[in-house]
Backbone as numpy.savetxt, mean C-alpha at the origin, in Angstrom:
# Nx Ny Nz CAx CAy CAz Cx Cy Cz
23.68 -3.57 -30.24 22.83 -2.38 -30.24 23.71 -1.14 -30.24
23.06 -0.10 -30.88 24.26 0.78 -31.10 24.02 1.61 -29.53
24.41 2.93 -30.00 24.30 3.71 -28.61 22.91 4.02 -27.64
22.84 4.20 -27.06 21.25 4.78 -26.83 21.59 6.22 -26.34
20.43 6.98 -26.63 20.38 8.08 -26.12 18.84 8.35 -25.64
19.13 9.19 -24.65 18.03 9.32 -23.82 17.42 10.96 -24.08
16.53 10.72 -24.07 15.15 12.11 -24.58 14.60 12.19 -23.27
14.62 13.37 -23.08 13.11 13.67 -21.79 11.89 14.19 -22.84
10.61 13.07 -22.70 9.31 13.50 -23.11 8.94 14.38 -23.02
8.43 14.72 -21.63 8.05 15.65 -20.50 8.70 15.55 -19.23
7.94 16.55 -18.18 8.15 16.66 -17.23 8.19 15.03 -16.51
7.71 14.19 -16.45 7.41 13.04 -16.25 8.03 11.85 -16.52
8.53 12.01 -17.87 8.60 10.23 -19.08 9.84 10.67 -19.90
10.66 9.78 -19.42 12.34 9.67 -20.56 11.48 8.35 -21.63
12.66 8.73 -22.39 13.20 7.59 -23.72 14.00 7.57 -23.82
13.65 5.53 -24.36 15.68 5.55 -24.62 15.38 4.63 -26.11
15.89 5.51 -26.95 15.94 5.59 -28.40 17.35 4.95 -28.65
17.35 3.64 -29.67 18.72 3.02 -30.04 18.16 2.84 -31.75
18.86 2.68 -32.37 18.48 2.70 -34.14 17.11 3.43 -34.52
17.32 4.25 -33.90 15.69 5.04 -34.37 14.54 4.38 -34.48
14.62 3.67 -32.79 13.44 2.71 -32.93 13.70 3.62 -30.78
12.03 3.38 -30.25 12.63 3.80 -28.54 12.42 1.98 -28.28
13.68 2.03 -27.51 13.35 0.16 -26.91 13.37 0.63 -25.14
12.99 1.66 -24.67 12.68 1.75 -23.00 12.02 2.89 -23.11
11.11 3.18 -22.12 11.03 4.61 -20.81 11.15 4.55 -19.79
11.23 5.53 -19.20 10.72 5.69 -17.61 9.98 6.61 -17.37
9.40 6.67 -16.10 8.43 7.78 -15.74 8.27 7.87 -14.21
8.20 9.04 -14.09 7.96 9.25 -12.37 6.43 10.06 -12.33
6.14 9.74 -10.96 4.87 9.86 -10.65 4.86 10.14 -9.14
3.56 10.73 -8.25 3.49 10.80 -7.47 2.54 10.41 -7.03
2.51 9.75 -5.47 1.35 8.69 -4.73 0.75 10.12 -4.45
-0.81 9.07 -3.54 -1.79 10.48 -3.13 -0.79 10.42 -1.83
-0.49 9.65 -1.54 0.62 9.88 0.39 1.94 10.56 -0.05
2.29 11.20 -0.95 3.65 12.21 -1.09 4.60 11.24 -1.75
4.42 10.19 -1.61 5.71 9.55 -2.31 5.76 9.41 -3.53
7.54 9.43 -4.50 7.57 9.68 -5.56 8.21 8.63 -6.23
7.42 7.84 -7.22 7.75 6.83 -7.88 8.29 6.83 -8.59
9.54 6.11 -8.97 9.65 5.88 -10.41 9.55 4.46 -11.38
9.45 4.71 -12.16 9.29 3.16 -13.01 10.33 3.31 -14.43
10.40 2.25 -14.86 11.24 1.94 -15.64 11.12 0.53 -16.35
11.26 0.51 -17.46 10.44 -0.63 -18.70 11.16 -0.60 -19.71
12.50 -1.44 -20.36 12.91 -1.76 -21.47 12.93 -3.28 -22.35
13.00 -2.71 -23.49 12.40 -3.77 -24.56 14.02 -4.48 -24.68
15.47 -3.57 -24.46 16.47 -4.21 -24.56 17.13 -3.81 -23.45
18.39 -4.84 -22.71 18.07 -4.88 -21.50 19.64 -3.64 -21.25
20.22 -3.28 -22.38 21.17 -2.36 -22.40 20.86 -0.76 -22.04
19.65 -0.70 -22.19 18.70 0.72 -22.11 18.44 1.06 -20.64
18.68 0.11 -19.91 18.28 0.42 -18.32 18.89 1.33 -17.50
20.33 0.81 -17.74 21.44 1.77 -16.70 21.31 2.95 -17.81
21.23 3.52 -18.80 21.50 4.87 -19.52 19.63 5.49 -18.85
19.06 4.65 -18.99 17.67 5.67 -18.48 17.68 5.87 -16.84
18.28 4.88 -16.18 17.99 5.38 -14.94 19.16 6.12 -14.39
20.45 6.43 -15.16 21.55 7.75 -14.90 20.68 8.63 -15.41
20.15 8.88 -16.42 19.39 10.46 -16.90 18.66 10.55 -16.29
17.75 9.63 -15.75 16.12 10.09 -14.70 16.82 10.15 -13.23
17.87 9.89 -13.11 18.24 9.84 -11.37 19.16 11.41 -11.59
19.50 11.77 -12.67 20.46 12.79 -12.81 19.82 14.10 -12.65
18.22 14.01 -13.27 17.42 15.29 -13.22 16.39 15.01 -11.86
16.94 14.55 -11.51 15.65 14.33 -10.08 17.44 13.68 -8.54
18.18 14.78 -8.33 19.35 14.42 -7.64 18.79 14.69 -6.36
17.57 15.67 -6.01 17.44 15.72 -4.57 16.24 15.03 -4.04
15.72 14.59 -4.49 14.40 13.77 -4.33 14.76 12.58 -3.91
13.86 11.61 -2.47 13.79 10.81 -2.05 13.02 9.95 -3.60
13.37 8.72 -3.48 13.00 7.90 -5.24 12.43 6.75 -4.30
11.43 6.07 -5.09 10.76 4.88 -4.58 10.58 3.79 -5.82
10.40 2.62 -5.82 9.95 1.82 -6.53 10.01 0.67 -5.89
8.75 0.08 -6.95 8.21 -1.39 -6.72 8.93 -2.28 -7.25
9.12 -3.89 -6.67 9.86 -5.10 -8.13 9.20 -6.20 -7.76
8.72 -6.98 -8.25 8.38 -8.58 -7.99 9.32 -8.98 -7.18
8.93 -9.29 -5.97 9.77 -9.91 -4.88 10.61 -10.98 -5.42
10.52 -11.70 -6.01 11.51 -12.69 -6.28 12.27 -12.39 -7.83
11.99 -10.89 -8.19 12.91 -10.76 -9.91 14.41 -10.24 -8.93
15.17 -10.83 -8.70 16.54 -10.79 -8.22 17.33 -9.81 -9.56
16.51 -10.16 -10.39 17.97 -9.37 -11.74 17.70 -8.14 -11.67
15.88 -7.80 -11.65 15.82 -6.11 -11.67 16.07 -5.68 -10.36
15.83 -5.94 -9.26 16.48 -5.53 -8.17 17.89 -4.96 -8.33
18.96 -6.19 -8.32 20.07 -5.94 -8.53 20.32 -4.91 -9.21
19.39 -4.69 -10.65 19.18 -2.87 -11.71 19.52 -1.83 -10.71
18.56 -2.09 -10.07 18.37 -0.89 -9.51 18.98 -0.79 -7.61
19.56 -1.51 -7.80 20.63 -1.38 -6.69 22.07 -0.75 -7.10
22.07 -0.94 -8.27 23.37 -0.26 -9.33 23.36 1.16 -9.49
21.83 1.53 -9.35 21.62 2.82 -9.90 21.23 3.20 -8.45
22.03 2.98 -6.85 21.61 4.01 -5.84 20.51 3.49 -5.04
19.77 2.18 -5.52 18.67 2.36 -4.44 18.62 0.70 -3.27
18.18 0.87 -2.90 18.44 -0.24 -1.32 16.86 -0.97 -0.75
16.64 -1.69 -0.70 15.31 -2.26 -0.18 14.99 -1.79 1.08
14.08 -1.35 1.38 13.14 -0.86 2.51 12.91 -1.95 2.74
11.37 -2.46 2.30 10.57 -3.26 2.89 10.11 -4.14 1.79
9.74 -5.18 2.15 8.78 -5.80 1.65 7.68 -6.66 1.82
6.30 -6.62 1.21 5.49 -7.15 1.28 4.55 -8.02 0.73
3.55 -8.59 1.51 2.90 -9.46 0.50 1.97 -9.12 0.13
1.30 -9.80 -0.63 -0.33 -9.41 -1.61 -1.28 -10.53 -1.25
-1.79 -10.30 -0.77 -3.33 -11.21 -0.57 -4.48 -11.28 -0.80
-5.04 -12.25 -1.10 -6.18 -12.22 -1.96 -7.08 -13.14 -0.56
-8.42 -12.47 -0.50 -9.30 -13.51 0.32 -10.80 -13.15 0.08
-11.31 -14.57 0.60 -12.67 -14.77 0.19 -13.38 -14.20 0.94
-14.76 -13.06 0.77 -15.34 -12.80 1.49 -16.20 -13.39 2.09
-16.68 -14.78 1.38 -17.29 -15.63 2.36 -16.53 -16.83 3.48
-15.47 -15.80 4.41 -14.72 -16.81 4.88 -15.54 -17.38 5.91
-14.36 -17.92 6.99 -14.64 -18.98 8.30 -15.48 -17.68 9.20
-15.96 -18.28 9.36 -17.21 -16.74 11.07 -15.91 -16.39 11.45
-16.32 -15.10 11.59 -15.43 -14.74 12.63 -15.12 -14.57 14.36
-16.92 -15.36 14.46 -17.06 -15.51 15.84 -17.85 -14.48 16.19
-18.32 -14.31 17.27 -19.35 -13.62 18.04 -18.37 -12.39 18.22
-18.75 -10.61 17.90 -17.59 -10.04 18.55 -17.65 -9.68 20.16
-16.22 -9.63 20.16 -16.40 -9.32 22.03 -16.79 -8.82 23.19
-16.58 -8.86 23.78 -17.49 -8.29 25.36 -16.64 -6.89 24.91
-17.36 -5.79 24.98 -17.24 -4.52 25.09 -16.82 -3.98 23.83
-16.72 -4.67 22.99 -16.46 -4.45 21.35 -17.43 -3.92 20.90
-18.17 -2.66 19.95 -19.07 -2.39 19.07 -18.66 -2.11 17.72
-18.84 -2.35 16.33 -18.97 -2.23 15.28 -19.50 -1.54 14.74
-19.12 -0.14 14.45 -20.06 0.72 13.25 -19.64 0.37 11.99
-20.62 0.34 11.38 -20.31 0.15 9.66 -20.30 1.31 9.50
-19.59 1.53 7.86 -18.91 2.66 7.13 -20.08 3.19 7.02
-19.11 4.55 7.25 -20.51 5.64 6.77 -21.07 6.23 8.37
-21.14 5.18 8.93 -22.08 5.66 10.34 -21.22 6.36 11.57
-20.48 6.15 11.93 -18.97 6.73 12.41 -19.24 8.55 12.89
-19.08 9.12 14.33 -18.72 10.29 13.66 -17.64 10.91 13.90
-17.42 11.98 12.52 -16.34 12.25 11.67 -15.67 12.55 12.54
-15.86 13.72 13.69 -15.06 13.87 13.98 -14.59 13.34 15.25
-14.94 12.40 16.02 -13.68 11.35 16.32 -13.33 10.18 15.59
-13.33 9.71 14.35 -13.00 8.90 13.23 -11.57 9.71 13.41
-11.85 11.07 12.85 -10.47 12.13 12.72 -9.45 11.87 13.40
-9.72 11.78 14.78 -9.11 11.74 15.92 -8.44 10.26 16.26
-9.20 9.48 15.97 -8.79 7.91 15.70 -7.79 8.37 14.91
-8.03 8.33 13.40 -7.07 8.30 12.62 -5.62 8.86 12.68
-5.58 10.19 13.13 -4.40 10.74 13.63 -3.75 9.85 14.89
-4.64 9.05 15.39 -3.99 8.89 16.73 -3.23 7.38 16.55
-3.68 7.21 15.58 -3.53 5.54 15.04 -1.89 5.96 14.38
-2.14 7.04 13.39 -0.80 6.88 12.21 0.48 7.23 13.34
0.20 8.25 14.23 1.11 8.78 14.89 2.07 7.81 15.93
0.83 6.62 16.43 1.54 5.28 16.62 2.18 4.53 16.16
1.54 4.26 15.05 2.60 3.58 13.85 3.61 4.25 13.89
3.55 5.31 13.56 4.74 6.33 12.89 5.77 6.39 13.96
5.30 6.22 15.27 6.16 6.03 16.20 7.12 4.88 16.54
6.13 3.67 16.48 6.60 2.57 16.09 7.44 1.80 15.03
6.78 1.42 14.23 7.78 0.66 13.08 7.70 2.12 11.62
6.91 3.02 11.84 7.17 3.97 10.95 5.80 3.45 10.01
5.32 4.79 9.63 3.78 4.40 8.58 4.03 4.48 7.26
5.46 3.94 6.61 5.68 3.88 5.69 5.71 2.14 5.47
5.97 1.62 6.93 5.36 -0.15 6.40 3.98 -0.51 6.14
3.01 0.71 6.31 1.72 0.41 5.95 1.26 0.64 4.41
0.52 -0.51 3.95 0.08 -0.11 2.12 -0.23 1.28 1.81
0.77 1.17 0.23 0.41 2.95 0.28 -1.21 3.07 -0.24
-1.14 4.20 0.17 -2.43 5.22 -0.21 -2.79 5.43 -1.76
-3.66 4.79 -2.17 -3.77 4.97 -3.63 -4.90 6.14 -4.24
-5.86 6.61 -3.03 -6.69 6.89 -3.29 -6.37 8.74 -3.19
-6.92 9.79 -3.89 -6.23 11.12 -3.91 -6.94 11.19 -2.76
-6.21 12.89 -1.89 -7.06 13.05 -0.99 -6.14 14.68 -0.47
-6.63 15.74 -0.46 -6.21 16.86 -0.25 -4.80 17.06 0.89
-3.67 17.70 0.89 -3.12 17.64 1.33 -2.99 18.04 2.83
-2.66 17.12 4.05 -2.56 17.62 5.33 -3.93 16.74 6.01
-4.36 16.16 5.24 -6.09 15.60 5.32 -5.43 14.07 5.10
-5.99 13.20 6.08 -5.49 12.02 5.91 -6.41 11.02 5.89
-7.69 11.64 6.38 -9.24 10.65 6.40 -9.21 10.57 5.00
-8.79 9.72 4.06 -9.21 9.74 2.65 -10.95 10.05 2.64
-11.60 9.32 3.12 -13.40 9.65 2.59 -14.32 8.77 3.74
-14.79 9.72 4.85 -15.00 9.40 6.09 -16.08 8.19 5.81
-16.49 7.59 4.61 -17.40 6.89 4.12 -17.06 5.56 3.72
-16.25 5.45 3.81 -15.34 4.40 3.64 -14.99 3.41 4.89
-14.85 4.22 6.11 -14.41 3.78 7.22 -15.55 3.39 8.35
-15.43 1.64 8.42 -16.02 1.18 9.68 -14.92 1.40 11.06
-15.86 1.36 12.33 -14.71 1.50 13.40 -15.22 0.75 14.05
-13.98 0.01 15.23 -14.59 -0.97 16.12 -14.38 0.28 17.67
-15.65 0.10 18.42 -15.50 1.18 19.38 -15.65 0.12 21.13
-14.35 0.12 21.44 -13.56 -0.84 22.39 -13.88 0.13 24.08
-15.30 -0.24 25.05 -14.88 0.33 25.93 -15.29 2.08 25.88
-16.06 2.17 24.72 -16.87 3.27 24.54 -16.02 4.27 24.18
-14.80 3.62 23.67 -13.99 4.78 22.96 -13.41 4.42 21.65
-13.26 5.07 20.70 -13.35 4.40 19.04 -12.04 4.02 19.21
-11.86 2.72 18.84 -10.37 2.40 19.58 -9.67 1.63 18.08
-10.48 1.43 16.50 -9.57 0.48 15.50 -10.88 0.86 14.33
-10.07 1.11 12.81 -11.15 1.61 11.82 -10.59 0.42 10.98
-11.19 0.31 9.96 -10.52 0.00 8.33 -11.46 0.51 7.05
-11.13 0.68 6.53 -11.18 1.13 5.19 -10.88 0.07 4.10
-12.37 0.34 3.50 -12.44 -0.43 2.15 -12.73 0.21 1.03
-12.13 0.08 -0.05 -12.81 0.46 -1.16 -13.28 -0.45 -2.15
-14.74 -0.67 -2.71 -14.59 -1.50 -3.74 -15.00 -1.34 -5.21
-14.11 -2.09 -6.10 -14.08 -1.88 -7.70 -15.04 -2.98 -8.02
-16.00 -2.88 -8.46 -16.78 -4.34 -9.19 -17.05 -5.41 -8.37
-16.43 -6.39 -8.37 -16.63 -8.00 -8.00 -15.79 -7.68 -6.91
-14.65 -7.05 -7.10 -13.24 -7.18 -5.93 -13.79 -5.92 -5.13
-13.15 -5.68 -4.07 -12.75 -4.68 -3.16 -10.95 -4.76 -2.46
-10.80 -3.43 -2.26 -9.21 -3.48 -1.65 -9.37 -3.17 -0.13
-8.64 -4.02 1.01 -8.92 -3.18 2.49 -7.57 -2.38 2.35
-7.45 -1.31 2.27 -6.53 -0.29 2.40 -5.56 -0.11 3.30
-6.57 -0.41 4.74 -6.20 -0.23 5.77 -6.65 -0.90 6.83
-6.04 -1.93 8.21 -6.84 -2.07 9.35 -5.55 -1.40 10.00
-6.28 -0.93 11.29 -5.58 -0.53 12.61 -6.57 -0.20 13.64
-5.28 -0.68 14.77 -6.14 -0.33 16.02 -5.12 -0.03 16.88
-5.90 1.34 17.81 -4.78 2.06 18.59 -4.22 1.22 19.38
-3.05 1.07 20.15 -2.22 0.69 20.56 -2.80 0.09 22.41
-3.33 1.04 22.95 -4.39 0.68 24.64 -5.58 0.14 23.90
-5.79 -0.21 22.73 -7.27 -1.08 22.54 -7.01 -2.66 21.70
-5.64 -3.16 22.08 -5.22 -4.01 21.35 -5.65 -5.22 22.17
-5.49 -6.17 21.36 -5.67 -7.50 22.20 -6.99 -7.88 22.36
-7.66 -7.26 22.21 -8.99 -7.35 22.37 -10.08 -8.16 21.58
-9.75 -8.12 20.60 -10.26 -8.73 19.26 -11.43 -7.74 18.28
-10.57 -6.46 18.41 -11.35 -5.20 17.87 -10.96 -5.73 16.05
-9.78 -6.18 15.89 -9.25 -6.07 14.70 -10.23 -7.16 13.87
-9.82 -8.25 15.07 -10.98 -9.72 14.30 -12.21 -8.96 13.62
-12.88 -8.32 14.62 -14.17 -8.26 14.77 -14.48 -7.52 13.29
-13.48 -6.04 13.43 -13.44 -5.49 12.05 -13.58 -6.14 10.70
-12.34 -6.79 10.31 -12.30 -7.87 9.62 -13.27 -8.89 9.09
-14.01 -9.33 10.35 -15.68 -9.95 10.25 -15.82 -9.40 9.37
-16.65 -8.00 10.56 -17.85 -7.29 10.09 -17.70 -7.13 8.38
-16.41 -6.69 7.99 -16.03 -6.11 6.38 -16.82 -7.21 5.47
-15.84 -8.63 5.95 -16.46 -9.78 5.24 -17.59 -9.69 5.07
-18.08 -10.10 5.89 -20.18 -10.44 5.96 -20.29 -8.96 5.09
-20.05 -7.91 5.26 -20.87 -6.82 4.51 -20.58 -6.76 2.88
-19.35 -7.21 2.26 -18.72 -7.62 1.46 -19.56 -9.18 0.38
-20.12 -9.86 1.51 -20.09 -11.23 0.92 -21.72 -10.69 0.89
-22.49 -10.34 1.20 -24.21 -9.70 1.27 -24.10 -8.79 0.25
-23.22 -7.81 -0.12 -22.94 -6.78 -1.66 -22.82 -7.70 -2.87
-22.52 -9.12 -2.71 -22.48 -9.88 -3.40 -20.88 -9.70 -4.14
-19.96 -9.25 -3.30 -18.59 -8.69 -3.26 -17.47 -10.33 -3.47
-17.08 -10.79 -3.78 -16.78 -12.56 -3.45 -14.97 -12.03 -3.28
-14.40 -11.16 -3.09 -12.84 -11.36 -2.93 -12.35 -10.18 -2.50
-11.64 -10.03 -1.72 -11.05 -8.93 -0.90 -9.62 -9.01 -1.12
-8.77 -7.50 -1.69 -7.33 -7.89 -1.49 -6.36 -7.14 -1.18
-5.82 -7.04 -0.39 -4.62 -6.11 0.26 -3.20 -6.21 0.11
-2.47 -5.43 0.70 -1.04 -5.58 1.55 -0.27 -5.42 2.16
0.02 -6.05 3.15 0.89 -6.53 4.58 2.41 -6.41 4.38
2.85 -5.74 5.23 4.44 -5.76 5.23 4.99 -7.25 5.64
5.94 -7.65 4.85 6.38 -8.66 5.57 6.81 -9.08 6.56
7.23 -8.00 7.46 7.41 -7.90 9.29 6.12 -8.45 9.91
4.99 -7.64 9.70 4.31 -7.95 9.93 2.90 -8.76 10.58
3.36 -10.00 11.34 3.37 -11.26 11.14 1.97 -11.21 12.25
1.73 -9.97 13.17 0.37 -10.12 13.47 -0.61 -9.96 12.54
-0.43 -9.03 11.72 -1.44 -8.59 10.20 -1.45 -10.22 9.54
-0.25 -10.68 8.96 -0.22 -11.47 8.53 -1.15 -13.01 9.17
-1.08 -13.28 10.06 -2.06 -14.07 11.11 -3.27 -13.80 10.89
-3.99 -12.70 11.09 -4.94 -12.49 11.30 -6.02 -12.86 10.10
-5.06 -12.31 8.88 -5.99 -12.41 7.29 -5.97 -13.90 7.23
-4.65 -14.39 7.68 -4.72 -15.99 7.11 -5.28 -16.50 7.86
-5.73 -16.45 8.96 -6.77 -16.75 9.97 -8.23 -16.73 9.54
-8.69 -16.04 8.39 -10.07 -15.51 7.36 -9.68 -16.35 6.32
-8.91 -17.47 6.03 -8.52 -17.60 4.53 -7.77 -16.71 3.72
-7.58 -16.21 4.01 -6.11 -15.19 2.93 -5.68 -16.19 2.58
-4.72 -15.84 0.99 -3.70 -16.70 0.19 -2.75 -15.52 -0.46
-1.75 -16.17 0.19 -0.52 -14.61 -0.93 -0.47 -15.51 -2.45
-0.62 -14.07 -2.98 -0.32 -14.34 -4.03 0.71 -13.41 -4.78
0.95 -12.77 -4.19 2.83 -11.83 -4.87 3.36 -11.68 -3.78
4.45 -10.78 -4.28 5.65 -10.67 -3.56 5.93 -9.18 -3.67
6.04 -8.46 -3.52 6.39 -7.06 -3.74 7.62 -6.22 -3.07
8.73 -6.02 -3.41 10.37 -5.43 -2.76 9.48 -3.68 -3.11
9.54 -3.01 -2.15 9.92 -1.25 -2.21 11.22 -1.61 -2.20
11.92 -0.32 -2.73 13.15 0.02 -3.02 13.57 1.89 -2.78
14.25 2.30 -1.90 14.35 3.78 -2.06 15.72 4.47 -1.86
15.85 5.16 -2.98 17.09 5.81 -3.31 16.76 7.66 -2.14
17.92 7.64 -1.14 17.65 8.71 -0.44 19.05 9.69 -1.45
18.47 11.32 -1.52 20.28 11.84 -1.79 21.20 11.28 -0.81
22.49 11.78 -1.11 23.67 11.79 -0.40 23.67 13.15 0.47
């Protein structure tokens, strides 16, 4: 292959042009949670390192993120060449909404379904939840945010969110959204003094049964691979992984 040379499209999308044919791009993008993606796709496998020196060259102060199939070892390695280091990784799960009961929920447990909640201690949950995480293992091991949502505002769409209210205080929400046949859970959590309880189970239930009555048949998320209470819990409902997913993030120097 002869040389390649690299074009910026736009603001957004390189090319990498070899015999006046393009055999790659890349493109960066931004999540609705602030983070900034990049991707990268060639038809020959010489085009990789020349697109990701030009796209890492015009973007030198920016924190960089990307996704890889947990087990593609070769593109990893790509992009370990070009600056970037594995964070985390997680799995993908797929589960049936008509799983196993989830059991009676618990003594002092209540369940609001989405929608019924009010907003503003949902609000207050929510902040009080991320700020734990964030304290803890950091709320960047939680699935990103796909859904837009104004900046500084973190309730994506107070309509979305059931809460389990532990002890007469809203103590664990999750969030579903659903596309067609499927739905995604976005999110479970539960504050940190309302754990143990079986607020999370109960959540989880409730989603199912409301899910499997919409005539909804598959639910699917993702869990950090640390994880391993999240991880329990879904496979405890029938969950099945079905990918593998490496983040990857290039910080400046």
């Amino acid at each position: 292959m002869n040389t390649v040379m690299i074009n910026r499209v736009d603001e957004a999308e390189w090319q990498a042009v070899a015999d006046e044919q393009v055999v790659g791009h890349g493109d960066v993008s931004y999540r609705p949670d602030g983070r900034l993606f990049v991707s990268i796709d060639v038809w020959q496998d010489e085009a990789f390192d020349p697109l990701a020196e030009a796209m890492l060259g015009e973007l030198p102060t920016a924190v960089l993120h990307t996704l890889v199939g947990g087990e593609d070892a070769e593109l990893t390695a790509r992009w370990e060449r070009a600056g970037f280091a594995v964070e985390r990784r997680e799995w993908e799960y797929l589960l049936p909404s008509r799983a196993a009961a989830a059991g009676p929920v618990p003594e002092g447990v209540t369940i609001l379904p989405a929608g019924t909640a009010d907003e503003g201690l949902l609000r207050e949950l929510d902040r009080t939840v991320r700020a734990q995480v964030e304290a803890a293992v950091g709320w960047h091991t939680m699935p990103a945010e796909l859904r837009p949502h104004p900046a500084g505002d973190t309730l994506i769409d107070p309509s979305l969110y059931a809460v389990a209210v532990v002890d007469g205080q809203y103590g664990g929400l999750i969030r579903v959204v659903s596309r067609g046949n499927r739905a995604r859970i976005g999110l479970l959590a539960v504050r940190a003094e309302c754990r143990r309880r079986g607020a999370g189970q109960a959540l989880l239930g409730h989603t199912l049964a409301v899910l499997d009555e919409a005539g909804i048949g598959t639910a699917w998320t993702e869990i950090d691979q640390a994880n391993t209470a999240a991880t329990t819990l879904f496979e405890r409902f029938g969950a099945r992984r079905t990918g593998h997913l490496a983040e990857l993030v290039r910080r400046p120097h």
